[in-house]
N, C-alpha and C positions, 0 to 999 in steps of 0.2 A: 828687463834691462837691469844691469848688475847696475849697484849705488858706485858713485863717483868717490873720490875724493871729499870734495866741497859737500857733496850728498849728504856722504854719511854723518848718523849720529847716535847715540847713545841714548835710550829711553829712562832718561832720570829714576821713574818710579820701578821699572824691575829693576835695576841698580840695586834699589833695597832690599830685594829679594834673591838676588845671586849675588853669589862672591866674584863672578866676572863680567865686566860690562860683555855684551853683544852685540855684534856691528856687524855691516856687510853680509857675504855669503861663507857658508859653512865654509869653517878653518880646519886648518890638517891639525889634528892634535900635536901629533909630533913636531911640529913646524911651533905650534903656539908653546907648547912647553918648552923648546928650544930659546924663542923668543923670551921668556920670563927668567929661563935660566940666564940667558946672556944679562939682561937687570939687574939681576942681582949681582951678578958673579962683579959687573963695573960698580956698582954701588956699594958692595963689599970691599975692593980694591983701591977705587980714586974716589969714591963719592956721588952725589947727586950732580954735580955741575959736571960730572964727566960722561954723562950718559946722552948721548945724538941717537938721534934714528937709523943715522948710516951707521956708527959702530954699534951698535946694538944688531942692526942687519949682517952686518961682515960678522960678527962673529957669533953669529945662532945660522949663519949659511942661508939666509933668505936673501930675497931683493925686498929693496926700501916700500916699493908698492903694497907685497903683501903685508908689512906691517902698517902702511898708511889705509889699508882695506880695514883693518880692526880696529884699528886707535886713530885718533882722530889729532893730540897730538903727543909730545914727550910725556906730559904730566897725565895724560890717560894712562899710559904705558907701564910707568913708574906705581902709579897707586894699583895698579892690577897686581902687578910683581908684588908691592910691600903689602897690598890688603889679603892676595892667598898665602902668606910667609908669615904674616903677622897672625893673623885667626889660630894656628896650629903652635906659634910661640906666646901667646898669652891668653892662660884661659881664663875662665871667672870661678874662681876657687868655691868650694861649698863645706865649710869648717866646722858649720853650726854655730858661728857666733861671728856678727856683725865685727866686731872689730877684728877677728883675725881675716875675715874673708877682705874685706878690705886694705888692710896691710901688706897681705899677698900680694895680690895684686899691683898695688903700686908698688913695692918693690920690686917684681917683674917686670913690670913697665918703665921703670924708671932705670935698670941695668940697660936693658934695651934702647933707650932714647939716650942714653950716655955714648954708645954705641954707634953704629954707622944708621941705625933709625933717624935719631935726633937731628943730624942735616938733612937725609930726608923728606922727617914731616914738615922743616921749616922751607923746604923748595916746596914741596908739593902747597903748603897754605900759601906763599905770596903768588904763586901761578893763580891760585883759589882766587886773592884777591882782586889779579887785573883780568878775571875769563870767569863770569857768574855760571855761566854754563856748568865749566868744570867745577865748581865750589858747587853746585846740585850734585852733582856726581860722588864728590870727595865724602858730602854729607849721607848719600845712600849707602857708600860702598863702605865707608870705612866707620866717618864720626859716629852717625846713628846706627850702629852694630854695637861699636860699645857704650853707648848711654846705655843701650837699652839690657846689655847682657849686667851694667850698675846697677840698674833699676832693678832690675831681679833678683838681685842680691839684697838692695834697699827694701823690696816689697816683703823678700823673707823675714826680715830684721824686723818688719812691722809686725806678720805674724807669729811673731816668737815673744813678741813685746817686748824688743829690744829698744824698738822707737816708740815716740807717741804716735794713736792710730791715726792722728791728723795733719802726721807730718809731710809737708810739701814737696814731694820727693824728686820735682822737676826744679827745682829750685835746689835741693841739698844736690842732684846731680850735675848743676853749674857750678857751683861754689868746687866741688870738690875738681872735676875736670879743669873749670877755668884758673883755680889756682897750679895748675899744672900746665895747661899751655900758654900762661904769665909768665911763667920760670922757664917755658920751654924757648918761646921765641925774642923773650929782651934777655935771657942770659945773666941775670944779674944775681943770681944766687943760685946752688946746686939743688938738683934734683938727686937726692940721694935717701936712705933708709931711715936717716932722722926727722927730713920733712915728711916723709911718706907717715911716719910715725905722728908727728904733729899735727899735719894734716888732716888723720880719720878721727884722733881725739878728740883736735876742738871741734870740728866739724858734727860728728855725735852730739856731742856735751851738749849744744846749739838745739837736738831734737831727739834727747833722750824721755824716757817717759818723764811727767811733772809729778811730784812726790804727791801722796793724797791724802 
């Protein structure tokens, strides 16, 4: 018996492991890349508040049902579109050297979230906050992709002896993301190439090796 509506859901933990949630019974490719195109193309044009089920359907030429067969509800939809769009526009840079790999990066990310990202990411978190469900989701598919592609950049910087070998790097990897989604969602100062700058120095400085 095919899943309902109400049925369906979204298995948190392979989340983590695919870039697209899976839901329901197999989907027509065509039909689903259609669907993500139409995401983007309205959150490119009017933004995050502009994106319904129904026009997202009217214009990828589906009916509303098959997109309620996959996505459970807008803010699925939405992080599907921005988490396979974003993976391909921000990679994790490999420079040889902890501070430039780093600086890439957020300045990558930080032109990006300037951009039609940045209202985005701030619909898709408050959806997060009132639907824990989706906030598992948002954490598999999107948050915990990039700590973890940080992390790896952090772990190199250890093996290079860029950092001390006992540096806390779940800890260096909140500091550096949470001062980024602080600036992203109260807006009180820019996200731009000089905090990005600021940002990986003192943050380093904090867990460089200790002189001997």
């Amino acid at each position: 018996m095919p899943p309902t509506q109400n049925s369906t859901r979204v298995d948190a933990s392979a989340a983590e492991t695919e870039a697209r949630p899976v839901r329901g019974r197999p989907r027509s490719e065509d039909s689903h890349e259609a669907v993500l195109g139409a995401v983007l193309d309205i959150l490119d044009k009017e933004g995050y508040g502009a994106v319904t089920i129904e026009g997202v359907a009217r214009q990828a030429g589906v009916g509303k049902q098959t997109i309620y067969r996959w996505w459970k509800s807008k803010a699925e939809l939405v992080l599907e579109a921005y988490a396979n769009h974003a993976a391909s526009k921000v990679p994790m840079p490999d420079k040889g050297d902890v501070t430039a790999d780093l600086e890439s990066f957020f300045c990558v990310a930080f032109k990006r979230l300037n951009d039609v990202t940045g209202p985005t990411m701030r619909g898709l978190m408050a959806d997060a906050v009132y639907d824990s469900e989706f906030l598992e989701i948002l954490r598999g598919v999107l948050i915990a992709k990039r700590r973890d592609a940080l992390l790896q950049v952090l772990e190199r910087a250890i093996a290079r002896g860029d950092l001390r070998a006992d540096a806390d790097l779940v800890v260096m990897t909140d500091m550096l993301l949470g001062a980024v989604w602080y600036r992203l969602l109260v807006q009180h100062a820019k996200l731009d190439s000089r905090f990005a700058k600021q940002l990986v120095n003192d943050c380093l400085h904090g867990f460089a090796p200790r002189p001997r």
